[in-house]
PyMOL commands that place a pseudoatom at each C-alpha (Angstrom):
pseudoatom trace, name=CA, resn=UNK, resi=1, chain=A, elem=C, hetatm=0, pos=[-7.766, 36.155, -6.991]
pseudoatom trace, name=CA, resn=UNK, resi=2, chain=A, elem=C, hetatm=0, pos=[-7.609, 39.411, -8.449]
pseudoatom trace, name=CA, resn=UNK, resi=3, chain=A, elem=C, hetatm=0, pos=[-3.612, 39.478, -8.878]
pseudoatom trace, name=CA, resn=UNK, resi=4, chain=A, elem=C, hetatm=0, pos=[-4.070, 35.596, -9.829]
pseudoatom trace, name=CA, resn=UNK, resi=5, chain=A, elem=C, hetatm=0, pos=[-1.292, 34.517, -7.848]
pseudoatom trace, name=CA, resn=UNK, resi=6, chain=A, elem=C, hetatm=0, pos=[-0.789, 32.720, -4.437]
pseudoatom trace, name=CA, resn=UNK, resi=7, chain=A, elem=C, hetatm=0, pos=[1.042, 32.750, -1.227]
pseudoatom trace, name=CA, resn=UNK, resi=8, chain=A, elem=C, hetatm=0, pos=[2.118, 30.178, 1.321]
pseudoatom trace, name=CA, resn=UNK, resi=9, chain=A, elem=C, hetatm=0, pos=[1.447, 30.824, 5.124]
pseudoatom trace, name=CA, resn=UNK, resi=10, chain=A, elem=C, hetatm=0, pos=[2.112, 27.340, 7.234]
pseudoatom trace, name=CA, resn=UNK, resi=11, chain=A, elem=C, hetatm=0, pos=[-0.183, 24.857, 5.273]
pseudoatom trace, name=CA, resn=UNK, resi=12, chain=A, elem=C, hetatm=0, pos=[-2.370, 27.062, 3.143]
pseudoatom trace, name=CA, resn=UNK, resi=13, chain=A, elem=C, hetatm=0, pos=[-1.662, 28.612, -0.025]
pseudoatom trace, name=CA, resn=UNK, resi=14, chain=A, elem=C, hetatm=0, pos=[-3.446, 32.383, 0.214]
pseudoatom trace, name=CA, resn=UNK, resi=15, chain=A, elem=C, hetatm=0, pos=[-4.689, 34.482, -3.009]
pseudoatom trace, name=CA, resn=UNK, resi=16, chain=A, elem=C, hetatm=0, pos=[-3.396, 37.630, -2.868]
pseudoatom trace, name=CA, resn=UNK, resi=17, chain=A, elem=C, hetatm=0, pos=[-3.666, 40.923, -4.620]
pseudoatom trace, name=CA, resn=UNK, resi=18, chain=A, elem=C, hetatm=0, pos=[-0.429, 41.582, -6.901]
pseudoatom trace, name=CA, resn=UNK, resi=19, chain=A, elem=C, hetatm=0, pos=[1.358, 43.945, -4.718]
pseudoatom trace, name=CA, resn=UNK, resi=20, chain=A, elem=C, hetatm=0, pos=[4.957, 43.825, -4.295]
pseudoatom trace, name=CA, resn=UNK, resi=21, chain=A, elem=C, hetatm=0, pos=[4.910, 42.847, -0.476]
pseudoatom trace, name=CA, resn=UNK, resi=22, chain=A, elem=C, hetatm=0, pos=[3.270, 39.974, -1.385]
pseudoatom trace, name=CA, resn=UNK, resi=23, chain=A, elem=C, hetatm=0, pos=[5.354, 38.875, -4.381]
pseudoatom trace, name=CA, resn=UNK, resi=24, chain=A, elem=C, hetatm=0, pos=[8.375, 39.417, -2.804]
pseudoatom trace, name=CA, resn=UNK, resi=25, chain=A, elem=C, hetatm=0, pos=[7.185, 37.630, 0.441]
pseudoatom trace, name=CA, resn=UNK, resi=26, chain=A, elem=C, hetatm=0, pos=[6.215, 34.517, -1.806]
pseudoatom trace, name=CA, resn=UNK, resi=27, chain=A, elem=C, hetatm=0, pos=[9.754, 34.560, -3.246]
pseudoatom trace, name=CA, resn=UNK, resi=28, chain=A, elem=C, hetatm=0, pos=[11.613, 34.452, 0.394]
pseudoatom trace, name=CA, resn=UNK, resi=29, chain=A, elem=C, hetatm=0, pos=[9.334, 31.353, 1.175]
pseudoatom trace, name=CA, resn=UNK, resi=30, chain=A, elem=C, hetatm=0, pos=[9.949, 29.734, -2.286]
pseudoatom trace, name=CA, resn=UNK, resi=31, chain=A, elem=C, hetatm=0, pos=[13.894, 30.549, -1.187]
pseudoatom trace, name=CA, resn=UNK, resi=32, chain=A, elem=C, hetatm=0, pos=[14.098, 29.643, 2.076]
pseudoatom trace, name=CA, resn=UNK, resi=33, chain=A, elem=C, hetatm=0, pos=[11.904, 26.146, 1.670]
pseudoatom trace, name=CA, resn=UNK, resi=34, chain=A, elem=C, hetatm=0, pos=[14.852, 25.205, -1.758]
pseudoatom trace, name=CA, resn=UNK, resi=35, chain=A, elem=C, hetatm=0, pos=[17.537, 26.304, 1.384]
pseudoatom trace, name=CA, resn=UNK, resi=36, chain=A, elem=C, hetatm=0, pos=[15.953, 23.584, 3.558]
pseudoatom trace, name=CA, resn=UNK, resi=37, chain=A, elem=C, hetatm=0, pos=[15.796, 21.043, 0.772]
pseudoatom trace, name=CA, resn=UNK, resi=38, chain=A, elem=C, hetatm=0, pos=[19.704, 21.716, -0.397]
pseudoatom trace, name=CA, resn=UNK, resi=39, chain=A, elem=C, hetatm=0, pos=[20.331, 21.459, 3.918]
pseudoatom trace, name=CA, resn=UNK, resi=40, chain=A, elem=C, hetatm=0, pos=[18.030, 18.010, 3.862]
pseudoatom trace, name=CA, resn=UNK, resi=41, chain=A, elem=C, hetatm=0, pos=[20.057, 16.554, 0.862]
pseudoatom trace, name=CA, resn=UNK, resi=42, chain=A, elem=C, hetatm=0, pos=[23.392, 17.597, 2.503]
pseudoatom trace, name=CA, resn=UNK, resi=43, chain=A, elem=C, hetatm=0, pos=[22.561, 15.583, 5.429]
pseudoatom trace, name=CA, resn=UNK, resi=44, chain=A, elem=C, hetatm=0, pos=[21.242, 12.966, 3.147]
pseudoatom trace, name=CA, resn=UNK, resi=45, chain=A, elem=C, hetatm=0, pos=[17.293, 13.523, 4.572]
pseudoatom trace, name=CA, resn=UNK, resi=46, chain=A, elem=C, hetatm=0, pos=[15.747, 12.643, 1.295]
pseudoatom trace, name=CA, resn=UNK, resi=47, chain=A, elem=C, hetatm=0, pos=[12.665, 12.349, 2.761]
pseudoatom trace, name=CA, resn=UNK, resi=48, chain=A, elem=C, hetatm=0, pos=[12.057, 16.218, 3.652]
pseudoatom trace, name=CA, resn=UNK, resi=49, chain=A, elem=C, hetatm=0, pos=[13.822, 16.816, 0.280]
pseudoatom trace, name=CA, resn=UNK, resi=50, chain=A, elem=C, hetatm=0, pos=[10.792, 15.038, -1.842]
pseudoatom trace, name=CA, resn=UNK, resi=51, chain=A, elem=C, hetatm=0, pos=[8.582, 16.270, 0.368]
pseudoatom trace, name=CA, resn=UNK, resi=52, chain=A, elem=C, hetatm=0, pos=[9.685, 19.998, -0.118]
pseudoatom trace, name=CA, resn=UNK, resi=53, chain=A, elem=C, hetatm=0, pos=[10.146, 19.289, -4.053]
pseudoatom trace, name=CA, resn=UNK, resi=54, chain=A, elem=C, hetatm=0, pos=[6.485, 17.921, -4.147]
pseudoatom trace, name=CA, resn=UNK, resi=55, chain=A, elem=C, hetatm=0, pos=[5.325, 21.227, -1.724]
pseudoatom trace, name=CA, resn=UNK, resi=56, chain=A, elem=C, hetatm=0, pos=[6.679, 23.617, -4.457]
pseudoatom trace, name=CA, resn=UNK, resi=57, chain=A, elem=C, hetatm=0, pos=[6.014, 21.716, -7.254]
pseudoatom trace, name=CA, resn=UNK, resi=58, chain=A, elem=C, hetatm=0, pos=[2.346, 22.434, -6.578]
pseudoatom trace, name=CA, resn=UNK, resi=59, chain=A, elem=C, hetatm=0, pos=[1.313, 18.608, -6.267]
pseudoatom trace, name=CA, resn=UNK, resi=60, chain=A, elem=C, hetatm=0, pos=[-1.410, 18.403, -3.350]
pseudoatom trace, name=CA, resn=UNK, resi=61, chain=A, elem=C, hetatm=0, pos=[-3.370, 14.925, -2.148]
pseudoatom trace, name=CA, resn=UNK, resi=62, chain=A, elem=C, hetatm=0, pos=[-6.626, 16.971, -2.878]
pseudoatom trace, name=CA, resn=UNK, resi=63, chain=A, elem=C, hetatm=0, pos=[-9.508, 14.068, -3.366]
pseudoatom trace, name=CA, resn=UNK, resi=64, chain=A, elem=C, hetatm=0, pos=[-11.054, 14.360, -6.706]
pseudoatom trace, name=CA, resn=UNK, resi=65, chain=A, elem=C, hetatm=0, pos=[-13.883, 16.476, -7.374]
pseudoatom trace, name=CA, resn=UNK, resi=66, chain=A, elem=C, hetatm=0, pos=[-17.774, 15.256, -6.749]
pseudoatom trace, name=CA, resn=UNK, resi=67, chain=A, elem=C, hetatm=0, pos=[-19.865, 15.438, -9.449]
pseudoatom trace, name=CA, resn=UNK, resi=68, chain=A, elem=C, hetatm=0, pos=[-23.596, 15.675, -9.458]
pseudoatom trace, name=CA, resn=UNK, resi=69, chain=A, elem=C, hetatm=0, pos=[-25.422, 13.221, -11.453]
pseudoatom trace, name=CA, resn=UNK, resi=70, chain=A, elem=C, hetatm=0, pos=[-24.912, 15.268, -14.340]
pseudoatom trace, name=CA, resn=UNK, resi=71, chain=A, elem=C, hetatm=0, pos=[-21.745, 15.331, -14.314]
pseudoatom trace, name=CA, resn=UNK, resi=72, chain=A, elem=C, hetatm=0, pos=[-21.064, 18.767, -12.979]
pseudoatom trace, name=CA, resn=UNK, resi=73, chain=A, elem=C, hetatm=0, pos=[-19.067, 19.313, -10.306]
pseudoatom trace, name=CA, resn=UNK, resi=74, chain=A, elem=C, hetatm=0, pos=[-20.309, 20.213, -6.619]
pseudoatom trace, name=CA, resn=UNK, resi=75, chain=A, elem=C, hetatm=0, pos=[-18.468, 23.026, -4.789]
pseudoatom trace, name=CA, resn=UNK, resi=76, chain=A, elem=C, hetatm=0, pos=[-19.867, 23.243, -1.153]
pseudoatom trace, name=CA, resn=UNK, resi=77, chain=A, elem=C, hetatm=0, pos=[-19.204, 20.944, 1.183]
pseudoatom trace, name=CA, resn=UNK, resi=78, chain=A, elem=C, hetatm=0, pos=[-22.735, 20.563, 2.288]
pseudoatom trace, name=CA, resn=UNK, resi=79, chain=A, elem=C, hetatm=0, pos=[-23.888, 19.348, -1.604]
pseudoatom trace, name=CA, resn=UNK, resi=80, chain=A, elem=C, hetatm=0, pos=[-20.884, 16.959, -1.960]
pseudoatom trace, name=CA, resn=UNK, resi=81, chain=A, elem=C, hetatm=0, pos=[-22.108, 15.686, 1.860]
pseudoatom trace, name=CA, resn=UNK, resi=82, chain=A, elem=C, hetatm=0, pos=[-25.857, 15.438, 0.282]
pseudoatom trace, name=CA, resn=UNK, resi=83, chain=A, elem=C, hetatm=0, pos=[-24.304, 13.702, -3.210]
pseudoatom trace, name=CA, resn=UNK, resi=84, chain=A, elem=C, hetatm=0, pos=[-22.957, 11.028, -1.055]
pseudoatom trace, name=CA, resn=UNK, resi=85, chain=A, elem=C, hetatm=0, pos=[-25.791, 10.056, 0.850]
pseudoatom trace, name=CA, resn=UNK, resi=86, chain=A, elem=C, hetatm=0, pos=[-27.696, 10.385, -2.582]
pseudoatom trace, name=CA, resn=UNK, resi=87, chain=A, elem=C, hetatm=0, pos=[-25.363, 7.699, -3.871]
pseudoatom trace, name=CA, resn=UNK, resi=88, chain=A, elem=C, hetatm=0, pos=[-25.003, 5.631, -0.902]
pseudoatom trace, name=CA, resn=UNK, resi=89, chain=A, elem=C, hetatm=0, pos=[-28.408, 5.244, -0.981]
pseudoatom trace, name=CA, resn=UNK, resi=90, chain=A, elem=C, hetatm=0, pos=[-29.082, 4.467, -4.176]
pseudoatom trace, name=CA, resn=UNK, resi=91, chain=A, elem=C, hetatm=0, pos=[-26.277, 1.724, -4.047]
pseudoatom trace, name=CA, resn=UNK, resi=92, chain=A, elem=C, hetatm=0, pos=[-27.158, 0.014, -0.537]
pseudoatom trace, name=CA, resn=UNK, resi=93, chain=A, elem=C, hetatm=0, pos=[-30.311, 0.318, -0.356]
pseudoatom trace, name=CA, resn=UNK, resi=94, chain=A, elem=C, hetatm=0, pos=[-31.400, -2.825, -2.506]
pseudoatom trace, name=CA, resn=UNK, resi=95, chain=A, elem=C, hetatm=0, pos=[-34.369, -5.385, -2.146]
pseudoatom trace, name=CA, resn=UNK, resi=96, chain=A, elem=C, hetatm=0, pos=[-33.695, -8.355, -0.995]
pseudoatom trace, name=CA, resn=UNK, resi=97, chain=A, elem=C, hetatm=0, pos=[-32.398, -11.298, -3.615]
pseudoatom trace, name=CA, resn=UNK, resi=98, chain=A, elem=C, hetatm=0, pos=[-35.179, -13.215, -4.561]
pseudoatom trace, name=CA, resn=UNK, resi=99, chain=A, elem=C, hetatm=0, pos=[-33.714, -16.484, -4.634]
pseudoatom trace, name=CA, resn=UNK, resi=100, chain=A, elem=C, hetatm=0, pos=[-31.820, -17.531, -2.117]
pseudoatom trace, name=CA, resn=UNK, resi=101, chain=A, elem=C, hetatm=0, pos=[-28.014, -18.894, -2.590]
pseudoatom trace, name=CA, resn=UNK, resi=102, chain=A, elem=C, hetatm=0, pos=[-27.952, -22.545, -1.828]
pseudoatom trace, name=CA, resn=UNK, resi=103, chain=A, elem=C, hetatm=0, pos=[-24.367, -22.776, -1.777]
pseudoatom trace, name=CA, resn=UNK, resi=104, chain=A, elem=C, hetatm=0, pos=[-21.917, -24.299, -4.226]
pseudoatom trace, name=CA, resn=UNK, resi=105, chain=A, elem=C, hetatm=0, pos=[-22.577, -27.685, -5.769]
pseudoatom trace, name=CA, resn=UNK, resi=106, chain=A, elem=C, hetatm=0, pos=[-20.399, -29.815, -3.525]
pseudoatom trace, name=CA, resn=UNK, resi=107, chain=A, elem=C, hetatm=0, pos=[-16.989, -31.575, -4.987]
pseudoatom trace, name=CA, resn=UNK, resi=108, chain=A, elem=C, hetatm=0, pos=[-15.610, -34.624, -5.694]
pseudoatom trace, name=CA, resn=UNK, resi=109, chain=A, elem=C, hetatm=0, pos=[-13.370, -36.375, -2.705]
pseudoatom trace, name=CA, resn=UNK, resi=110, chain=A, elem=C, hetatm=0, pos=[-9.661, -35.571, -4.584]
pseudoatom trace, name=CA, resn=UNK, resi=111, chain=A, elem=C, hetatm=0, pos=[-7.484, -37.965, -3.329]
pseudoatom trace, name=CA, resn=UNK, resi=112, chain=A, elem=C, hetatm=0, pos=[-4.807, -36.164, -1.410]
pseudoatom trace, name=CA, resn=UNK, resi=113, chain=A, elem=C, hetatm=0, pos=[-2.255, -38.051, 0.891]
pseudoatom trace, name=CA, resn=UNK, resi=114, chain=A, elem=C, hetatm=0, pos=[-1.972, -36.280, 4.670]
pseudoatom trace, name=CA, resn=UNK, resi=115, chain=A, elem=C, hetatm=0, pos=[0.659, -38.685, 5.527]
pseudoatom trace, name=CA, resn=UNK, resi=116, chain=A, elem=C, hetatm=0, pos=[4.174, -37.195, 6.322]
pseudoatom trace, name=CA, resn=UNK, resi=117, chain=A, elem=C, hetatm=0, pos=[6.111, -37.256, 3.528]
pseudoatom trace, name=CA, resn=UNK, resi=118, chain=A, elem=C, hetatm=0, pos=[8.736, -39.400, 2.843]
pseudoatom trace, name=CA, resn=UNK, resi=119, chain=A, elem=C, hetatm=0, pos=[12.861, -39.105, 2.805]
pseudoatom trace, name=CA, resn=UNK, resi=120, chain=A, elem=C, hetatm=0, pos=[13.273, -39.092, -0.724]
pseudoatom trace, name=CA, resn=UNK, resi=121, chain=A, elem=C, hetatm=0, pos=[10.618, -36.625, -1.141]
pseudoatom trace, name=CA, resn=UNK, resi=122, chain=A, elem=C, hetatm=0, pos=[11.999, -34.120, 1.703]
pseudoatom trace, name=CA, resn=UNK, resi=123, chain=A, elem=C, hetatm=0, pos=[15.597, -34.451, -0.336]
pseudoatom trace, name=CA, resn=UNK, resi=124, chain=A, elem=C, hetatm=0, pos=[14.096, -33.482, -3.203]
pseudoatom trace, name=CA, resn=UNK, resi=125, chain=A, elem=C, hetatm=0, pos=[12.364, -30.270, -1.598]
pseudoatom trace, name=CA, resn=UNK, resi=126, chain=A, elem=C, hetatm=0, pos=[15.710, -29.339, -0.272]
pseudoatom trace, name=CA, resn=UNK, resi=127, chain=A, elem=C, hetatm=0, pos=[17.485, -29.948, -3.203]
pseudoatom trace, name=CA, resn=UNK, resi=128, chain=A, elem=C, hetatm=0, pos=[15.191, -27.448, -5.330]
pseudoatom trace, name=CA, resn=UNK, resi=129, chain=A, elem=C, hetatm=0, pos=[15.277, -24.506, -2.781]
pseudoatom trace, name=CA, resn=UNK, resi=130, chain=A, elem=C, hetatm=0, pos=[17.035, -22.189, -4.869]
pseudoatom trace, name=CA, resn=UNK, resi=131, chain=A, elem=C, hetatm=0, pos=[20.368, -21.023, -3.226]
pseudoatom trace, name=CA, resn=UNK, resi=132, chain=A, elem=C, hetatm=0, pos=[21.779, -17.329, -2.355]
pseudoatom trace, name=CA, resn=UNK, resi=133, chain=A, elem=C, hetatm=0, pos=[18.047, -16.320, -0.975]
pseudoatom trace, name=CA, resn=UNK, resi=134, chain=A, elem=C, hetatm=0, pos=[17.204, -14.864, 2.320]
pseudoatom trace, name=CA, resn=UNK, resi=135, chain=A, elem=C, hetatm=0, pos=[16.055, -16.599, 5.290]
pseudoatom trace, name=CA, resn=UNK, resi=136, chain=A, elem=C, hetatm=0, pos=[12.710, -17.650, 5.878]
pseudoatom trace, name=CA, resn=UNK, resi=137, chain=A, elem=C, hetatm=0, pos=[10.460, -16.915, 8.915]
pseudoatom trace, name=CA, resn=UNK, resi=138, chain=A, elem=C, hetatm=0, pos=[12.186, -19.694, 10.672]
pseudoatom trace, name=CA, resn=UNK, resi=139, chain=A, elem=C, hetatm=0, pos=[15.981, -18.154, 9.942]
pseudoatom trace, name=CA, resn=UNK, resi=140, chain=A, elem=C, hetatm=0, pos=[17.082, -20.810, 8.222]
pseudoatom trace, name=CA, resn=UNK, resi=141, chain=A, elem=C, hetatm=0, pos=[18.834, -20.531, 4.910]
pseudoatom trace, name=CA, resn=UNK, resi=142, chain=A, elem=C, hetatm=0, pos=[18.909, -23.033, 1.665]
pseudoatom trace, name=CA, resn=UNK, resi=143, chain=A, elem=C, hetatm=0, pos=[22.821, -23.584, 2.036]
pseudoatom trace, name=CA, resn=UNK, resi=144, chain=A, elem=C, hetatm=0, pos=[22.536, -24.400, 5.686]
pseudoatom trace, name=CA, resn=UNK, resi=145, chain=A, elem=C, hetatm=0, pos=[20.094, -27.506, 4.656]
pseudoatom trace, name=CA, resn=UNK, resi=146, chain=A, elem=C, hetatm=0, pos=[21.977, -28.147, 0.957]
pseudoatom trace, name=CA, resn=UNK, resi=147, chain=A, elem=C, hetatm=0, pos=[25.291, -28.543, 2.949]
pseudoatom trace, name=CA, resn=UNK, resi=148, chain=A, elem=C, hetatm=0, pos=[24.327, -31.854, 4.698]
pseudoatom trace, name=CA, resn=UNK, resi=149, chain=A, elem=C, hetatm=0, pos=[21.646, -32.728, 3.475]
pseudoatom trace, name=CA, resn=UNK, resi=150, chain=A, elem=C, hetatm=0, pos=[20.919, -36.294, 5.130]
pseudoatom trace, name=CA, resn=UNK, resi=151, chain=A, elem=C, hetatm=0, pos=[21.021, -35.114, 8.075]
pseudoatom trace, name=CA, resn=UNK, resi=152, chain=A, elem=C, hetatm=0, pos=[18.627, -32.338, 7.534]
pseudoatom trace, name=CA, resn=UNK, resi=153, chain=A, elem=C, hetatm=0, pos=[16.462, -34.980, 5.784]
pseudoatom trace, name=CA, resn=UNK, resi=154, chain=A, elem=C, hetatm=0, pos=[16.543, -37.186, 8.669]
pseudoatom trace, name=CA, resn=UNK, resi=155, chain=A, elem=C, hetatm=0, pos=[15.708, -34.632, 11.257]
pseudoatom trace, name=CA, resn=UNK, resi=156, chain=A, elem=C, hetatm=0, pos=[12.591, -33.275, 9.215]
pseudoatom trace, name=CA, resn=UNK, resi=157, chain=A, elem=C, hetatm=0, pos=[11.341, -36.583, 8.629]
pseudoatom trace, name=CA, resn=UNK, resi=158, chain=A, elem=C, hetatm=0, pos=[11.540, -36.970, 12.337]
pseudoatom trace, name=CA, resn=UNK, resi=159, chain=A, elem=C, hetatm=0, pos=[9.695, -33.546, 12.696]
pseudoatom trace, name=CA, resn=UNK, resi=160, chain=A, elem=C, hetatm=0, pos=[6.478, -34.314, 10.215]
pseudoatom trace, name=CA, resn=UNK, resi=161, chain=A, elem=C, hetatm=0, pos=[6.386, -37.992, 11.621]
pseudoatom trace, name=CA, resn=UNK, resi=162, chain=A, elem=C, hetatm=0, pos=[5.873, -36.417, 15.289]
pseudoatom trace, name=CA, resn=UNK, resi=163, chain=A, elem=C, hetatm=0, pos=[3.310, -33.725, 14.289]
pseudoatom trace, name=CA, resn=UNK, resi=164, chain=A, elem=C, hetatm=0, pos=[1.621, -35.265, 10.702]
pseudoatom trace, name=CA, resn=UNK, resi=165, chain=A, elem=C, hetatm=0, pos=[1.027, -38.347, 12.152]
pseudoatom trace, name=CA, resn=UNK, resi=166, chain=A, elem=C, hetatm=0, pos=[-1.091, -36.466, 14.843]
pseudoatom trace, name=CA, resn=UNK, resi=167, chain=A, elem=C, hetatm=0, pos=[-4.952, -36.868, 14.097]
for i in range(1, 167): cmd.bond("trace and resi %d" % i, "trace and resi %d" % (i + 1))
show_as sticks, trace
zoom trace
């Protein structure tokens, strides 16, 4: 820390002490990693590009500081271990409830047909499925029902009569 600058070996950026050697081997890295990002683009790798980009641009995934319950913030590992057992604790570690839940007050019967539905109804389904979207999980798309629709009707009705009607 004394020459207040840093230098990259594999993972870990080092302090070092403001000699030339140092500076001058921080500037090859710095070169050679903006070499392997113009390489990555030219071969259209954008991921190693962003991820070089983000490497020099200094942005880490460092987890935030832990803070005492004060507010300052803990640098050894074993006090941040100790501040989250403190806190666990203090936030699982409750008394029982003294009344206990009785559930939800139960609900009116709503009156909601499970019979298949009709022809007219499955016409108007199809008929609403909005065109030019992708296939669903079954691979079928709008404009393959839309294009004849009665008989696409017909053979659902068939299909929720066989396995509605089932109890």
């Amino acid at each position: 820390m004394f020459g207040g600058g840093t230098v990259r070996h594999t993972k870990v950026w080092l302090p070092y002490i403001g000699c030339k050697y140092h500076e001058m081997k921080k500037k090859n890295h710095l070169e050679e990693r903006a070499e392997e990002a113009e390489k990555a683009a030219a071969r259209g790798d954008l991921r190693t590009v962003y991820k070089i980009t983000k490497e020099l641009c200094g942005q880490s995934k460092q987890p935030p500081p832990v803070k005492d319950k004060h507010g300052k913030i803990i640098t050894t590992e074993r006090e941040q271990v100790a501040r989250w057992v403190e806190h666990f604790k203090a936030v699982l570690n409750r008394p029982e409830p003294i009344n206990e839940f009785q559930g939800a007050p139960p609900l009116e019967e709503l009156d909601i047909s499970t019979d298949p539905p009709s022809k007219v109804e499955i016409a108007k389904a199809i008929k609403s499925t909005k065109s030019g979207k992708a296939a669903g999980i079954d691979g079928l798309q709008a404009e393959l029902l839309k294009n004849d629709i009665n008989t696409a009707t017909a053979m659902l009705h068939d299909l929720f009569k066989r396995h509605m009607g089932r109890k």
